[in-house]
N, C-alpha and C positions, 0 to 999 in steps of 0.2 A: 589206423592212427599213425604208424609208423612209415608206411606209404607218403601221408601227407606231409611228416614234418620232412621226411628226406625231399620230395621234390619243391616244399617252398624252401626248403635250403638252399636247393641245387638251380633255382628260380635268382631268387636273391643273391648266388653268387656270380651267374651266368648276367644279370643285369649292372655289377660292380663289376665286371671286369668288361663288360661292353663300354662303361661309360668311362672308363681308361682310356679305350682307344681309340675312342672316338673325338678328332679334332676339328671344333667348330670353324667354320669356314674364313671368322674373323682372326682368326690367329694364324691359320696357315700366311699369311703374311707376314709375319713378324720377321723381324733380320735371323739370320740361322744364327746369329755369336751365341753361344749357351749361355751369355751375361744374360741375353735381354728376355731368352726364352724365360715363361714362367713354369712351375714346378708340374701342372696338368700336364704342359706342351713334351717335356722330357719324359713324365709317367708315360703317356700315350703311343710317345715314338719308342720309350724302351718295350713297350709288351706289344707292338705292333711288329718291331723287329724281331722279338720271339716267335711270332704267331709266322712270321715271314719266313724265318730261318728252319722252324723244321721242316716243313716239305723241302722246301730248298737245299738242307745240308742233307738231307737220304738222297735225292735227285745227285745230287753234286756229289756223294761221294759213292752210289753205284757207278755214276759215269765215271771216277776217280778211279775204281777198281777195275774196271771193265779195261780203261785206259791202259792200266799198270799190265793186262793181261796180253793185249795187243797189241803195247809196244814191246814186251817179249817174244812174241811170235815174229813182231817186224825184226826182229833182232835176229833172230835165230836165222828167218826167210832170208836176211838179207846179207849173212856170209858171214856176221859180226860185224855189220855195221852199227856202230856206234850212236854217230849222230842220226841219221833215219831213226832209230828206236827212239832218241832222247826228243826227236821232232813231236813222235807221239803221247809221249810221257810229259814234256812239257805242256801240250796243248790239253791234255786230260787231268794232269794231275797240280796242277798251279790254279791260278782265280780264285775267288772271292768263297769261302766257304761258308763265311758267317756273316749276315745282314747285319750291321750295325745301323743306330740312328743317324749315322752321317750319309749311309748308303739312300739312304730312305729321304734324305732332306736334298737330294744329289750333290752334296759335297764330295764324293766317292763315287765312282764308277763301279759296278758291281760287272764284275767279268767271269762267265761262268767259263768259258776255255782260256787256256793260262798262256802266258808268252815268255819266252824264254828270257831268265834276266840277265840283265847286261855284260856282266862278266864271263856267261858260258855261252855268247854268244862269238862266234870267229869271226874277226872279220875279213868282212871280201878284199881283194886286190883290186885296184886300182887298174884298169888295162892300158 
């Protein structure tokens, strides 16, 4: 008996949280402004960006770690150069960690290797 009530639970919950995130094809059209979206279209893209985001943030932040390891070793290999390491650290350890629903509606760029931001970047001379 106890069998039964736990799986039509786990039925019933597994069926409420599919119908979350599941967005009818008529709406996927709708303008992205959060004004016009209705309250389904925001449930659906917040627990769709969950479901997105964690395979996504372990991926992203093993590759994050891994990054943080070998741009140490480029560091160390490479005499104490600086910028070589920070090449690697920025390209592993920067981008998009967390899916949000603007990533998901493509308002946002979802960039899993990172770029260096503007201000630590040198600039070149001019020849």
């Amino acid at each position: 008996m106890r069998y039964l009530f736990t799986k039509t639970l786990t039925v019933m919950v597994l069926v409420a949280f599919c119908s979350l995130t599941v967005v009818p094809a008529g709406q996927a059209q709708v303008s992205s402004s959060e004004d016009t979206e209705n309250t389904g279209t925001q449930a659906g893209l917040g627990a769709a960006s969950v479901l997105v985001t964690l395979p996504y943030s372990a991926t992203k932040f093993a590759f994050a770690v891994l990054g943080g390891v070998f741009g140490g070793f480029t560091y160390v290999f490479s005499g104490g150069n600086l910028q070589a390491a920070n090449a690697v650290w920025d390209t592993s350890m920067r981008g998009t960690f967390v899916i949000t629903p603007r990533h998901l509606k493509g308002e946002e760029p979802i960039r899993f290797l990172g770029m260096p931001s503007a201000h630590d970047q040198v600039p070149v001379p001019a020849p």
